[in-house]
GUVEXSE-392737 format. One record per residue (C-alpha): residue number from 1; residue in one letter; y, x negated, z negated. Coordinates in pm, 1 decimal, padded with zeros to 6 digits. Layout:
<sites>
+-----+------+----------+----------+----------+
!  nr ! rest !       yy !       xx !       zz !
+-----+------+----------+----------+----------+
! NUM !    A !        Y !        X !        Z !
...
+-----+------+----------+----------+----------+
</sites>
This chain:
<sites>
+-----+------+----------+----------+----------+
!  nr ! rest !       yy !       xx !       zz !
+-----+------+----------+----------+----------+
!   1 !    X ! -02701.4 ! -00344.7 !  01492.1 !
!   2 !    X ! -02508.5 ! -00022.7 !  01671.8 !
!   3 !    X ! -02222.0 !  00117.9 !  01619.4 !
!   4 !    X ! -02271.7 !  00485.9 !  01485.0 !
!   5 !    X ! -01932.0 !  00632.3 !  01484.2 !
!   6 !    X ! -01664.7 !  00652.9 !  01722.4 !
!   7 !    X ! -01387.3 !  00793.2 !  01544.8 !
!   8 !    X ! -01088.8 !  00637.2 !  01325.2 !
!   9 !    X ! -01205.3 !  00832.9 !  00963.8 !
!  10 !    X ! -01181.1 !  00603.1 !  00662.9 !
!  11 !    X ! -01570.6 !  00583.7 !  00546.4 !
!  12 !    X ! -01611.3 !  00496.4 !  00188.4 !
!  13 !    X ! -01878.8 !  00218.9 !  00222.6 !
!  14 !    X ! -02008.1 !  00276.3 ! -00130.8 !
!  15 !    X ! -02054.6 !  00640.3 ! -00046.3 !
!  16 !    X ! -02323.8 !  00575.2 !  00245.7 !
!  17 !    X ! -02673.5 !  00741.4 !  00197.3 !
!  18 !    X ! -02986.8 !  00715.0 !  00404.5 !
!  19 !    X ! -03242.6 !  00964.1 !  00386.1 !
!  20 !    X ! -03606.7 !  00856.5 !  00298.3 !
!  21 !    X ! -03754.0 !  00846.1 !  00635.1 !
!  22 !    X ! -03405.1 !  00688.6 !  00832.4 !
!  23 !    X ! -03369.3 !  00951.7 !  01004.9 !
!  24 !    X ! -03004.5 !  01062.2 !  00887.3 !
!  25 !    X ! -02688.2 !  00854.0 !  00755.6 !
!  26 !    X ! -02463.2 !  01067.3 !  00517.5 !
!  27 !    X ! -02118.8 !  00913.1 !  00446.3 !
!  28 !    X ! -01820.0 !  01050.5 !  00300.6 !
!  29 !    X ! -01459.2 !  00998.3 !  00425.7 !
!  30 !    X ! -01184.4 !  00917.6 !  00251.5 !
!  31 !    X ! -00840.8 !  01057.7 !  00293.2 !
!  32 !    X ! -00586.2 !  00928.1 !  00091.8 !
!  33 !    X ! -00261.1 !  01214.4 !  00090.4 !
!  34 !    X ! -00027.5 !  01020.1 ! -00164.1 !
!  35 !    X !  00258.9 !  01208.5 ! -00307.3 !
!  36 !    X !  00571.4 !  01169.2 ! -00491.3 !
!  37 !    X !  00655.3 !  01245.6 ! -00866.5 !
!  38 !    X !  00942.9 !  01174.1 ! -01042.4 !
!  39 !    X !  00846.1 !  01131.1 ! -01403.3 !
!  40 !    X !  01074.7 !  01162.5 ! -01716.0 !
!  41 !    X !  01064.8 !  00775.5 ! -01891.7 !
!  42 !    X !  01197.2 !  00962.0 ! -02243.7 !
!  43 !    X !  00911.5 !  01199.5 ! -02221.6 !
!  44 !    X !  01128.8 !  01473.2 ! -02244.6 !
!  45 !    X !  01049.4 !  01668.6 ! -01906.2 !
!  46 !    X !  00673.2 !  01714.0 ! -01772.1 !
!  47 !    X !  00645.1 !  01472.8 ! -01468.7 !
!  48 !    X !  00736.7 !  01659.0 ! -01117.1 !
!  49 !    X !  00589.7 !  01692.2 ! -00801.7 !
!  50 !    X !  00851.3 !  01619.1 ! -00556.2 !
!  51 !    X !  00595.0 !  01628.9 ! -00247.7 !
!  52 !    X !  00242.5 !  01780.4 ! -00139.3 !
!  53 !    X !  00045.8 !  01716.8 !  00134.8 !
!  54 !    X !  00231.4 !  01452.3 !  00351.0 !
!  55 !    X !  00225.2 !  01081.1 !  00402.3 !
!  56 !    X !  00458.5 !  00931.7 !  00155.8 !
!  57 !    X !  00517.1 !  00550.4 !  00277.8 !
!  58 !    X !  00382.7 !  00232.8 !  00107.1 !
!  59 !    X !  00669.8 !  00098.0 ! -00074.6 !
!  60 !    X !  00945.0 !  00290.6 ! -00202.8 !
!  61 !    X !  01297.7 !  00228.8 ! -00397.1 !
!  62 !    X !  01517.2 !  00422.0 ! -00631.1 !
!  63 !    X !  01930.5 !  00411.3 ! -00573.7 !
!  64 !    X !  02165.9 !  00465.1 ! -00862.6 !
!  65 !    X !  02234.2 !  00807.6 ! -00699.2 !
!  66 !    X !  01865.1 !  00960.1 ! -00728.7 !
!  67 !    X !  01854.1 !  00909.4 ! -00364.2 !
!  68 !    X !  01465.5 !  00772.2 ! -00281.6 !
!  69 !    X !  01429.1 !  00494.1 ! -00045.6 !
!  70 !    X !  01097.1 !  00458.4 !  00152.2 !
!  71 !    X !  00913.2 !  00261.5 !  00406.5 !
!  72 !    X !  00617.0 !  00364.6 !  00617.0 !
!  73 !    X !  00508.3 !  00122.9 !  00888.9 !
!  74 !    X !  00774.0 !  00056.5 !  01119.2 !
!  75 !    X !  01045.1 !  00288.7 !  00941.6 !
!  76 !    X !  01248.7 !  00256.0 !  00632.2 !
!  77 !    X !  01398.2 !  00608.9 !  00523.9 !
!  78 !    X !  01635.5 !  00770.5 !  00261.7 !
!  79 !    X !  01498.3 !  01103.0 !  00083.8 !
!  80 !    X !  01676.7 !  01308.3 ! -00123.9 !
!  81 !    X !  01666.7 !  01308.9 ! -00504.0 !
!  82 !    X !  01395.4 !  01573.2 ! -00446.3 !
!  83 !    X !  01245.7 !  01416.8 ! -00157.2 !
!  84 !    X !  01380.2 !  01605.3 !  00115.4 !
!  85 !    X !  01551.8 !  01504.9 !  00436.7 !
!  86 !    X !  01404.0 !  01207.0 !  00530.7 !
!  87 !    X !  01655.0 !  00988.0 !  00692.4 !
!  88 !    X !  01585.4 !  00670.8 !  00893.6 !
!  89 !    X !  01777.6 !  00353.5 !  00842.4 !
!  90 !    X !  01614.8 !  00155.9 !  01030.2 !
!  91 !    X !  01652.9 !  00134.9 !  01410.2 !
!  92 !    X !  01342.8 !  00032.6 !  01562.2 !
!  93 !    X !  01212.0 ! -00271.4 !  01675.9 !
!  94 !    X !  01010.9 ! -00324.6 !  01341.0 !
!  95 !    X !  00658.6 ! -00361.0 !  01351.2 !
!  96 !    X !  00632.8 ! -00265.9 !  01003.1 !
!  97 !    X !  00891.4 ! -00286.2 !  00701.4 !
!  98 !    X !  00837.8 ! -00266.8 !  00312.3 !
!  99 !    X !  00970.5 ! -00372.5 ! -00042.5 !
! 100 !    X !  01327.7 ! -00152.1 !  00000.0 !
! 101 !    X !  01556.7 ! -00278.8 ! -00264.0 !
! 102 !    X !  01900.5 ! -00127.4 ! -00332.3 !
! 103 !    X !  02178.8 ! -00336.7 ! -00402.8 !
! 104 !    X !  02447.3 ! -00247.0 ! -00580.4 !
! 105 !    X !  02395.2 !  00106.9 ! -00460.4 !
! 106 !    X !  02584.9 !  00021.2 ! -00104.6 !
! 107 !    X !  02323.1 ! -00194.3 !  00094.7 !
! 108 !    X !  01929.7 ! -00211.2 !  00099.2 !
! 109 !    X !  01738.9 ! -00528.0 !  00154.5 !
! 110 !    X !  01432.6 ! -00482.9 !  00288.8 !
! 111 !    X !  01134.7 ! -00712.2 !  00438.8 !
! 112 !    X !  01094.9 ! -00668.8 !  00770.3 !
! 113 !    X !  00797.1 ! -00819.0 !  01023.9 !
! 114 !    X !  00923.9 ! -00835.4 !  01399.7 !
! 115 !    X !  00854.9 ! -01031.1 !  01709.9 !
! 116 !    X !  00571.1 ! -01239.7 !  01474.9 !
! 117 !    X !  00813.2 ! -01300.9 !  01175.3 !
! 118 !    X !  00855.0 ! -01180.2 !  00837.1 !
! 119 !    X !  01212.1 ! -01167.0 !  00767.5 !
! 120 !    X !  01433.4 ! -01037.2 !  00476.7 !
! 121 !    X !  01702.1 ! -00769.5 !  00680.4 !
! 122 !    X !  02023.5 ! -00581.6 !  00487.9 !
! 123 !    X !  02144.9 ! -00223.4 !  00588.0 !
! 124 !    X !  02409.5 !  00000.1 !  00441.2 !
! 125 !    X !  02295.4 !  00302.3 !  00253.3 !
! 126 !    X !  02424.6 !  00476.8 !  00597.7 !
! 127 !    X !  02252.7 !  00330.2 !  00829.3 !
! 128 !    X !  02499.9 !  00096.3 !  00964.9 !
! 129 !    X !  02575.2 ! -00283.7 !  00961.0 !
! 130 !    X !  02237.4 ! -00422.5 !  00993.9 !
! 131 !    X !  02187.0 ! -00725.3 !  00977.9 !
! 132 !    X !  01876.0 ! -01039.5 !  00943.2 !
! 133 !    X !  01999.5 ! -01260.3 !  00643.9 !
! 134 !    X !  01695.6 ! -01529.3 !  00614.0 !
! 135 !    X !  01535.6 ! -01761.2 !  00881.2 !
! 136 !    X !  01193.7 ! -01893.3 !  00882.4 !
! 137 !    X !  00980.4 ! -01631.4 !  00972.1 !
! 138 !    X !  00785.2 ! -01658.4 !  00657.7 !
! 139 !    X !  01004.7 ! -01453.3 !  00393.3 !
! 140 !    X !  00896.4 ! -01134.3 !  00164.2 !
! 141 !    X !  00991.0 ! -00892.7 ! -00126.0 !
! 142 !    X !  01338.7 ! -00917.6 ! -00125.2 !
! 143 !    X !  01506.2 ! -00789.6 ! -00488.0 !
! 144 !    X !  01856.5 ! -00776.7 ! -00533.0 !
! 145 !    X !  02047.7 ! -00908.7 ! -00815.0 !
! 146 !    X !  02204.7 ! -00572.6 ! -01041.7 !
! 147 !    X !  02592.3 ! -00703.6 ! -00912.7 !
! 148 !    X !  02441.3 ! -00646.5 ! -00551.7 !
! 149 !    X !  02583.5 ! -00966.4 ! -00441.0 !
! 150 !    X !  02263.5 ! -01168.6 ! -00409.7 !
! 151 !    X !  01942.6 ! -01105.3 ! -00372.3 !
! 152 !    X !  01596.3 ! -01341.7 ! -00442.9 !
! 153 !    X !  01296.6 ! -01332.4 ! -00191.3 !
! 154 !    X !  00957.4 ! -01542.3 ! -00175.7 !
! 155 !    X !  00968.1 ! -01778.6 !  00138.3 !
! 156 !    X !  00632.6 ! -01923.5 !  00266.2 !
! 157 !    X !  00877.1 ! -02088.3 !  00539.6 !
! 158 !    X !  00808.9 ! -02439.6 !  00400.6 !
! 159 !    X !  00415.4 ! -02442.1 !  00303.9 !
! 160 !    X !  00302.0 ! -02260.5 ! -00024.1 !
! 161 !    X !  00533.4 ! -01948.2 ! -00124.5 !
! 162 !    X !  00838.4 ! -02027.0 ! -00349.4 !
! 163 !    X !  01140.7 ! -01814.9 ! -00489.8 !
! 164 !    X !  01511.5 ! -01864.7 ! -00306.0 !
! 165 !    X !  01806.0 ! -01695.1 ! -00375.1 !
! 166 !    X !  02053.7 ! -01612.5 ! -00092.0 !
! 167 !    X !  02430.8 ! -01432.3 ! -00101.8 !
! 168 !    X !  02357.5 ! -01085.0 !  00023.7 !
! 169 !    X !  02680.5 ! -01092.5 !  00307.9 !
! 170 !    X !  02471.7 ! -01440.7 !  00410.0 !
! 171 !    X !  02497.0 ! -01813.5 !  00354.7 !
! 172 !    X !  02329.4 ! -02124.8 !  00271.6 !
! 173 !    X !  01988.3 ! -02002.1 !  00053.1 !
! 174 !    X !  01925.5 ! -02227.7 ! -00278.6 !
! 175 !    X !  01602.3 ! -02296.5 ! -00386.2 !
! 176 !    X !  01493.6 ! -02099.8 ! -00751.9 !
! 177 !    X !  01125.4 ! -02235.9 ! -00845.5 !
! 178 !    X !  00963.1 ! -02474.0 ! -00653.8 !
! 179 !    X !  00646.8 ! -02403.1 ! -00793.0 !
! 180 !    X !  00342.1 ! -02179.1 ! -00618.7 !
! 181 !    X !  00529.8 ! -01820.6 ! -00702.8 !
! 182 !    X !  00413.8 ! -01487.2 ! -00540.3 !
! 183 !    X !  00689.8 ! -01265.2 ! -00695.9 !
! 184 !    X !  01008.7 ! -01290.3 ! -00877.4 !
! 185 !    X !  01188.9 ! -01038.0 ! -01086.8 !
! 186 !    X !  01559.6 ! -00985.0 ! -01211.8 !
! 187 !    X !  01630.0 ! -00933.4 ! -01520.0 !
! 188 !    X !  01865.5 ! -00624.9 ! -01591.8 !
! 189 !    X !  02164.1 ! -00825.4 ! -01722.9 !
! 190 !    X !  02115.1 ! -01067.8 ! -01433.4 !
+-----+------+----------+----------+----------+
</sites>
């Protein structure tokens, strides 16, 4: 076995061809260049492009104002309602954040991993007031509740991964479902 490439290309495994005689490897690369749409849910409007070309992060949010929250590795921005004007909210440290969720249109929880631990973090919609709300190192995709005044996360602080619920200015967390749970959800009347 030798290692044929020394670059850091994405090579589609399934797309790897030898020619007859092994004298020549063809693979293709892959280059993933998501973008953003907004899309009309009453089917009224065609769906719209809001960006081409450029790394749009992994998770993303919606406020009540339009504005577009969304994470890439170790930042968590704000867009514009037409994606524009990326703005950071998060001030470094982070090795890598996800899930955004607004609450209450004021504050975003957000999962955050840093120094080795996965923690659920709060922010205002300015940038200002962070702050880490659970403890455990083991805790992931925060939603909040419609209110904003509490939020639900999946801790794996405690052995397999179960749903809490925490007050989103902090305190004591309660335990939701016991049970194995990956994910939780909110209903829209709470």
């Amino acid at each position: 076995m030798r290692k044929l490439t020394n670059d850091l290309s994405n090579y589609g495994v399934q797309s790897l061809s030898l020619t007859a005689d092994s004298s020549a490897l063809a693979p293709v690369t892959v280059d993933q260049q998501p973008n953003l749409w907004t899309v009309d849910l009453a089917g009224k409007e065609q769906p719209r492009q809001l960006t081409s070309g450029k790394r749009v992060g992994y998770s993303l949010g919606l406020l009540p104002d339009g504005r577009i929250l969304e994470s890439h590795g170790p930042v968590l921005s704000i867009l514009k309602p037409d994606g524009s004007d990326p703005q950071p909210l998060t001030a470094g440290g982070e090795e890598w954040v996800s899930d955004p969720a607004p609450c209450g249109g004021q504050s975003i929880a957000y999962h955050a991993f840093r120094g080795g631990a996965n923690e659920i973090w709060r922010v205002d919609a300015d940038g200002s007031n962070r702050k880490q709300l659970t403890q455990g190192r083991r805790n992931l995709l925060p939603l909040c509740s419609p209110d904003g005044k509490w939020l639900v996360y999946v801790s794996n602080a405690i052995g397999s991964p179960q749903v809490w619920k925490l007050p989103l200015e902090g305190g004591a967390p309660t335990l939701l479902a016991a049970e194995y749970s990956l994910a939780a959800a909110i209903s829209p009347d709470g």
